[in-house]
N, C-alpha and C positions, 0 to 999 in steps of 0.2 A: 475426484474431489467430491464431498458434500457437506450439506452444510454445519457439521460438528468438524470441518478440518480445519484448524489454525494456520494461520500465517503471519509470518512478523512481518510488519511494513517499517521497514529504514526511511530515513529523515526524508531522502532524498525523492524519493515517492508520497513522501504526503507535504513535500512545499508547493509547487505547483498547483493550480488551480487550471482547471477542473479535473483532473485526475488523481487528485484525492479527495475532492465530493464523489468520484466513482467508484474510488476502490471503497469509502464508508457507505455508501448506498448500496455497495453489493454486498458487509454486512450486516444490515440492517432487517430488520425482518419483512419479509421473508427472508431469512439469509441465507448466504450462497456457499458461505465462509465466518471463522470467527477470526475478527480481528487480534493483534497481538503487539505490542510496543514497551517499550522502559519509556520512566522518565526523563533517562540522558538523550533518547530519542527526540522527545517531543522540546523536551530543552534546544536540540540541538533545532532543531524544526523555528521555533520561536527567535532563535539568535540566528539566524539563516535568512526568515522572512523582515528581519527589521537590517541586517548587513548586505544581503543579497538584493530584496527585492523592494527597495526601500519602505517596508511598512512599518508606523511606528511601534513603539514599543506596547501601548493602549493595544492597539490592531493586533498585536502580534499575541499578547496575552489573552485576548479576548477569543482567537481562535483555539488557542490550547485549552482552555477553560471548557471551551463546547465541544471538543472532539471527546476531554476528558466525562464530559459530564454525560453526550450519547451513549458512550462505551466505557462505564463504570470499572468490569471487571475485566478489559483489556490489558492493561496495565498491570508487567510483569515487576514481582516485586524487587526492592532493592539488592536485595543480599544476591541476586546473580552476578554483582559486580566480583564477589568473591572468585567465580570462575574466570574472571579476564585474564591471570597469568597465564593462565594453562594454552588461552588460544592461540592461535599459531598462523589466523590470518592478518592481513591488514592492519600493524597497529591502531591506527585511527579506525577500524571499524571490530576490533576486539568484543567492544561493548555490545554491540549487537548481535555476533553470536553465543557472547553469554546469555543476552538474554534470551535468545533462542533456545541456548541448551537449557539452561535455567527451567524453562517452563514446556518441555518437551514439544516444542515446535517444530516441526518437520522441514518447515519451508519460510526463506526471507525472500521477500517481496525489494528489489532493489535494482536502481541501476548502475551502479557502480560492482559488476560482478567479476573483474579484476581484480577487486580487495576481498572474495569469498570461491577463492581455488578450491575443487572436490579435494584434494589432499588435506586442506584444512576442516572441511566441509562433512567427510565421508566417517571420520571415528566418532562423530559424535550423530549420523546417520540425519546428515541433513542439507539439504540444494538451496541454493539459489539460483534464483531465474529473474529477467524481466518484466516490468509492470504490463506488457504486453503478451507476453506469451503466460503470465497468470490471467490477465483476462481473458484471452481466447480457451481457456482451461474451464474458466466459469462460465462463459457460452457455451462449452460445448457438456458440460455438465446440468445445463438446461438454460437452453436458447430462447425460450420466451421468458422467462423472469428476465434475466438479463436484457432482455431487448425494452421488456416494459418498466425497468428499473430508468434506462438510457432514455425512455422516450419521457419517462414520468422526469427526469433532472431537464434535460432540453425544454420542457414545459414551464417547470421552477425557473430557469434559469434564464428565460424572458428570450430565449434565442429560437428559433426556424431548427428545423432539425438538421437540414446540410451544414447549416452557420453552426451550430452546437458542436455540429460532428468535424469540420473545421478545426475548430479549439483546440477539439481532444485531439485530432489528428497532430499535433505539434509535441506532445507528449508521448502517444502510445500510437504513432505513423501504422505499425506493423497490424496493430491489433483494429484500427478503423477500415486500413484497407482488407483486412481480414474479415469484419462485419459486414463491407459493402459487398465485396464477393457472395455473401450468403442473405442472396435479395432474396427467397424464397420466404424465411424468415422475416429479412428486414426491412420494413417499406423503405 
């Protein structure tokens, strides 16, 4: 990985907090990655946090707004909807590798990878993986950015760094106890 490779983040990865303040602070400049989404994404993101996570509809548009308005040229445009017949995974998650293919994306950020089979996945030369095992991708792509992106949010984000790491650990379990493992790097 570096930081001109894209990745699409599915709905399902940027509803949770704080592990979608991490995956957009790693691409944030310095970046690690460039981010990638449809609007049916972040639609669905916004109808998710006001049905799921009881936030209201205000909260929930106010979050799209600012993801949108960080990452201006994230946002893959509409006409990859045209691709949806063709796909062949996961009805409900169609849309998502349209847009993937749409905007030659290589890789979806997701955890629902059930609905994105290599047979679906592979004619159009593209993986999915977990929010966990893409982060440990961007540590290991460079271990200090990443460490000082994690310590610079734990600081934003008013929490102790165990307490911080805590949170995320309920998200990306794999990828926290995978950071702690590597105390050389990580205080």
């Amino acid at each position: 990985m570096n930081s001109n490779s894209p990745a699409l983040l599915d709905a399902c990865v940027l509803l949770p907090m704080p592990l979608a303040d991490t995956l957009l602070r790693m691409a944030e400049r310095p970046r690690l990655y460039v981010p990638r989404w449809s609007d049916d994404i972040l639609d669905e993101v916004s109808r998710n946090l006001v049905a799921k996570l009881h936030k209201t509809p205000h909260q929930a548009l106010r979050r799209e707004q600012a993801i949108r308005q960080a990452f201006p040229a994230a946002c893959v445009p509409p006409d990859h909807r045209d691709l949806i017949p063709r796909m062949t995974n996961d009805p409900k998650d169609r849309h998502v590798l349209s847009a993937a293919v749409a905007s030659s994306t290589p890789l979806i950020i997701t955890y629902n990878l059930d609905d994105f089979k290599p047979e679906d996945l592979d004619p159009w030369n593209i993986a999915a993986i977990g929010p966990s095992e893409f982060l440990e991708r961007l540590y290991l792509s460079n271990p200090q950015l990443v460490v000082g992106k994690l310590m610079e949010q734990s600081r934003k984000s008013g929490f102790e760094l165990p307490d911080f790491l805590l949170r995320l650990h309920r998200a990306v379990p794999s990828f926290v106890d995978f950071l702690i493992s590597q105390r050389k790097t990580f205080p």
